[in-house]
N, C-alpha and C positions, 0 to 999 in steps of 0.2 A: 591571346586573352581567353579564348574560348578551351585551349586547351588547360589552361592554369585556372580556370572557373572548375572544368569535371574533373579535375583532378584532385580539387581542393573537396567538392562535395563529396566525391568518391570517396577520400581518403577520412574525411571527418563520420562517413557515413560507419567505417571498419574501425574507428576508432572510439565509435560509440559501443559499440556490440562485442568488440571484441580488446582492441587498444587500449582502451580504459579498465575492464579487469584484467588485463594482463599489468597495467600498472599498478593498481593496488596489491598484486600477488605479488610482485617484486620488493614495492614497500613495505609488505607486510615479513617479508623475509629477512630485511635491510635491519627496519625498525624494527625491535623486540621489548624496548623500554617498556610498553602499556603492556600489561599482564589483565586475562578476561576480567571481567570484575567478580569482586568478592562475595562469597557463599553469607548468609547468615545460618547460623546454627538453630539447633530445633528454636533453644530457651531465649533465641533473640529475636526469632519472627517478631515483625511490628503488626498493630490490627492493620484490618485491609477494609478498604470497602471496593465492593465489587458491584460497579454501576452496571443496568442494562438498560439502554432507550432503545424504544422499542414502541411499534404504531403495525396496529392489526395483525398482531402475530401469535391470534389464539391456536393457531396448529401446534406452534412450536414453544411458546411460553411457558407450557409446564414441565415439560422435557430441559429446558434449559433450565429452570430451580429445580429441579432434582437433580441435575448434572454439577452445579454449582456445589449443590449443598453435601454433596458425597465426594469434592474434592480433598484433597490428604490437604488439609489446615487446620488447623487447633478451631475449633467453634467458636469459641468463645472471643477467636480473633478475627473474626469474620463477618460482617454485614453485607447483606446481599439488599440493593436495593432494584428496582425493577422503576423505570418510570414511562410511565406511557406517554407519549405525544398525540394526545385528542386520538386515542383507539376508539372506533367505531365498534367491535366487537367485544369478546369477553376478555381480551388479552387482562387487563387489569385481575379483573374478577378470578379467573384461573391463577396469577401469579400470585395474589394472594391466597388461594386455598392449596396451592403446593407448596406454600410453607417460606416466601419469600421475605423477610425482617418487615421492610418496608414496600409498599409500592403506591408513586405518586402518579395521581389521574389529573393530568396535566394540559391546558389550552392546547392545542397545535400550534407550534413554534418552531420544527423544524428540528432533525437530530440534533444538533450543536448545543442550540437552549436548552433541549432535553439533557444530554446530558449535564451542562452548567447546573440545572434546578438539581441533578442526583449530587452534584457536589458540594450545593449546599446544604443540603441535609445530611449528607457524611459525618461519619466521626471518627475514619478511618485514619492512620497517619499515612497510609499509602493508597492511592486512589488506580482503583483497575476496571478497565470497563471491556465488552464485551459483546457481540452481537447476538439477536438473538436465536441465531442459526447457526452460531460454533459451536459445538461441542467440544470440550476440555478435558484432555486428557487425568488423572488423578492427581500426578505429581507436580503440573503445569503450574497451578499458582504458586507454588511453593519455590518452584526454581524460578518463577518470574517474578515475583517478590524479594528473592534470594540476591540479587544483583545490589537491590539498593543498601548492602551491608557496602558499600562502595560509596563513602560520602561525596561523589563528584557525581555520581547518578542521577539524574532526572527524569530520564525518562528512561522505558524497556519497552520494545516489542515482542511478542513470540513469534510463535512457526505454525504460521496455519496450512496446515495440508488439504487436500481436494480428494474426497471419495471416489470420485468415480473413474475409472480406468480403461474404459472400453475402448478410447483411440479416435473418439468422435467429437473430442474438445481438446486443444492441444494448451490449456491453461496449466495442466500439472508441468510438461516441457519449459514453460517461459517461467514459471513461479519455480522453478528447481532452479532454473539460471539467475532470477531476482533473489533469492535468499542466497546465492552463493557469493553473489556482490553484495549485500548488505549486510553477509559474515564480516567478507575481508572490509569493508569501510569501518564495523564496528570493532574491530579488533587493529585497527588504524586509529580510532581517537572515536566516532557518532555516524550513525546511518545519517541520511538527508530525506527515509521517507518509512513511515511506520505500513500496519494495515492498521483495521478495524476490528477484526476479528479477536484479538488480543493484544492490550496495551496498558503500562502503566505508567504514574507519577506520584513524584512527592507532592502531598497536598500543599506545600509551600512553593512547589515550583507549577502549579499550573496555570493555565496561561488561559485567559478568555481571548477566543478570536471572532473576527468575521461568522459570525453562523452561517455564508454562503460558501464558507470556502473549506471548512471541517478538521478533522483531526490528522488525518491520516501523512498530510506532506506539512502542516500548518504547523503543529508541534514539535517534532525533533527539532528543524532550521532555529524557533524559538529559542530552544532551548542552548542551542549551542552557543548565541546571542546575550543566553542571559549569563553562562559561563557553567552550563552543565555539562554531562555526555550524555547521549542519546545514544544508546545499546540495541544490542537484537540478541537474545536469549533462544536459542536453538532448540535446550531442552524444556523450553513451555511451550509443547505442542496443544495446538488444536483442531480439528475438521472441518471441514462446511463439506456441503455440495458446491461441486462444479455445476456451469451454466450447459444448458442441455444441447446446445453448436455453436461453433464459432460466430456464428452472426449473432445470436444472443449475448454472446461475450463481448462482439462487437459492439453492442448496443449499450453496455452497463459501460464499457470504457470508454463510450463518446459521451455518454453521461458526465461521467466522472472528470473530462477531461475539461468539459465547458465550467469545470470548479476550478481545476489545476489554472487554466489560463489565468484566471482572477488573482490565482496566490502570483503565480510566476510575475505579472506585472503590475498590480495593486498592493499585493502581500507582504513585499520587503524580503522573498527572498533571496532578489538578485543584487539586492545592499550587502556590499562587503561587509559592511560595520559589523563587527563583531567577529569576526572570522577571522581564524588563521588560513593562512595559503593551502594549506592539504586541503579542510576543508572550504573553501572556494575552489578546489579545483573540481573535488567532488560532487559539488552542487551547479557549476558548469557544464560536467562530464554525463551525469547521471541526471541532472533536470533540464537545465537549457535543450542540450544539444539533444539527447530524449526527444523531446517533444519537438523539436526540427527538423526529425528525419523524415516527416514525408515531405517537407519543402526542400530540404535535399538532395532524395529521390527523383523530383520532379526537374530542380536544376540538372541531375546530371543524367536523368533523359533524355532532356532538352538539347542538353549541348552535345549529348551525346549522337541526338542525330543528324544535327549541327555537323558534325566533323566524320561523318561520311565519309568517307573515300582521302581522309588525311590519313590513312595506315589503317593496316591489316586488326590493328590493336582497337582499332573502334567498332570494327564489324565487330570482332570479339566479344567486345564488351557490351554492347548493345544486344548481342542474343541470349545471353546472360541473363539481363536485364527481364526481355521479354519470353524468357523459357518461366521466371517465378512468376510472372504475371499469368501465361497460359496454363501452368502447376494448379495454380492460386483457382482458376477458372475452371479446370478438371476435375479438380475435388469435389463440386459437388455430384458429377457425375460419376467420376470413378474413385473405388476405395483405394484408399495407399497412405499410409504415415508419414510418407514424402510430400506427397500433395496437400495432405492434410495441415504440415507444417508449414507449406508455403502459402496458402489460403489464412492460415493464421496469422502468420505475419503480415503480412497483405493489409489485413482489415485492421487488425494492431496500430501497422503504422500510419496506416489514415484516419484512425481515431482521434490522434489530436487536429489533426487538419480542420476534420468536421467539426470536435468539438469546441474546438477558436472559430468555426461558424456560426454553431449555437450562440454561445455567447454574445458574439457581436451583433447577433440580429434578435436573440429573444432577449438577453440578459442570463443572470443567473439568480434562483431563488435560493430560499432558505430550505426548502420542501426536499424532503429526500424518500428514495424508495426502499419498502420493506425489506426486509433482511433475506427473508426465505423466497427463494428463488432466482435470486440476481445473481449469483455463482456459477 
């Protein structure tokens, strides 16, 4: 029993990180039917409104309307709205005198309702929102608007890349291997999980959710439910800043994770309803089992030292085991992209652990953290 326990976590553990895009790349080879979705031409761009919620973010609020506003879009089809959530500072004030359509100075409610109140004032027919610490490439809106010439479109994501490259945050490594799974699932039929940083919807397909639980994993599942696709658009890049070390990075994804818990078992996204088999396996493969792997880990260390001296094959594996933990523990002391890698995964994959701690014991709010610096 104890052998068919670590073998089962073992093997579920290699079939999250690596099994699982290995089966999407096979079916994406297999099935060829779905073709990327559809360009619109210059003379069919629909308006856009391009929401920004946004709370104390005068460093960076006029840099992002001038960045907006010099994107390649026809102007005249374009509303940039800016809405603040109870900002304490000039965020508002700056985003109006760089020239933003609208901007709403709005109660503190939390990003969710923030952005809800910019989609009520929209008169966009495609809704796009925004953080206030992406930067946007020129032709980004244009190719991420461009999909929804695809009338099964609901939703889009783009391709937020990380500035910083020095080898002291290993978040550009795991986000090159997350957008290369959220290619093959979108060119499969819908992702199962957007970012923040750039995303869009048909104003007719948007969805109010939970404001504790947000946009980013809440919206595609919706969408797929309601009988949409949820895409990831590769050519609508945009940047942030990366978070300044891994334990930083740790900290935004234990954040993040005490919201995920909430969707995962309040949210309905483990209700098959709606769903065909691909994607139920996908949202299995890439969310359940995701967010399992440090109770995983922890079964097949357990058992793993459990079965001591049952074969040469557990000494093995158990020092394995404890070389990426002592890696993990190195790093902060010694430099190496090795270690660095394994210190990142590390705290990665105990982020959901911890963050199904938070939750359990404080709850989750609606209150979210400012844009510029959480990267």
């Amino acid at each position: 029993m104890l052998q068919a326990v670590f073998w089962a976590s073992a093997a579920l553990i290699l079939y999250t990180h690596a099994g699982y895009p290995m089966v999407l790349w096979l079916l994406s080879r297999v099935r060829r039917t779905r073709s990327s979705p559809l360009r619109a031409s210059t003379g069919d761009l629909p308006s856009v409104s391009l929401i920004v919620a946004a709370r104390d973010e005068e460093r960076v609020i006029a840099d992002k309307v001038r960045n907006a506003l010099a994107l390649d879009y026809p102007r005249d089809r374009l509303e940039l709205i800016v809405a603040s959530d109870g900002s304490a500072d000039r965020t508002a004030e700056l985003a109006r005198a760089a020239g933003a359509d609208a901007v709403l100075e709005l109660p503190r409610a939390g990003k969710v309702r923030t952005q809800d109140a910019g989609v009520e004032s929209a008169r966009g027919e495609i809704l796009v929102f925004s953080d206030a610490n992406t930067g946007l490439e020129p032709g980004a809106l244009r190719r991420l608007v461009g999909v929804f010439a695809d009338p099964k479109v609901g939703y889009a994501c783009g391709n937020v890349e990380f500035t910083r490259g020095d080898g002291s945050n290993q978040e550009g490594v795991y986000w090159r291997y997350e957008t290369a799974v959220r290619s093959l699932e979108s060119r499969l039929g819908s992702v199962t999980a957007g970012n923040g940083g750039l995303y869009a919807t048909r104003r007719e397909a948007y969805v109010h959710v939970d404001p504790r639980m947000g946009h980013d994993l809440s919206l595609p599942f919706n969408m797929v439910k309601r009988g949409w696709r949820a895409v990831y658009e590769a050519g609508a890049r945009g940047v942030e800043k990366m978070t300044p070390d891994n334990e930083e990075e740790y900290r935004r994804k234990r954040r993040m994770m005490s919201r995920t818990w909430l969707i995962l078992l309040r949210g309905g996204i483990l209700s098959p309803r709606g769903y065909g088999p691909l994607y139920a396996l996908q949202v299995v493969s890439h969310r359940l089992l995701r967010y399992l792997t440090p109770f995983l880990h922890l079964i097949a260390f357990g058992t793993n030292i459990a079965l001591l001296g049952s074969g040469w094959v557990y000494t093995v594996t158990l020092g394995l085991q404890l070389a990426v933990l002592a890696a993990a523990a190195l790093a902060r002391l010694v430099p190496g992209r090795p270690l660095q890698l394994a210190r990142y995964y590390v705290l990665v994959t105990a982020a959901p652990a911890t963050g199904l701690w938070d939750s359990l014991r404080h709850g989750v709010s609606a209150g979210w953290e400012k844009a510029e610096g959480t990267r």
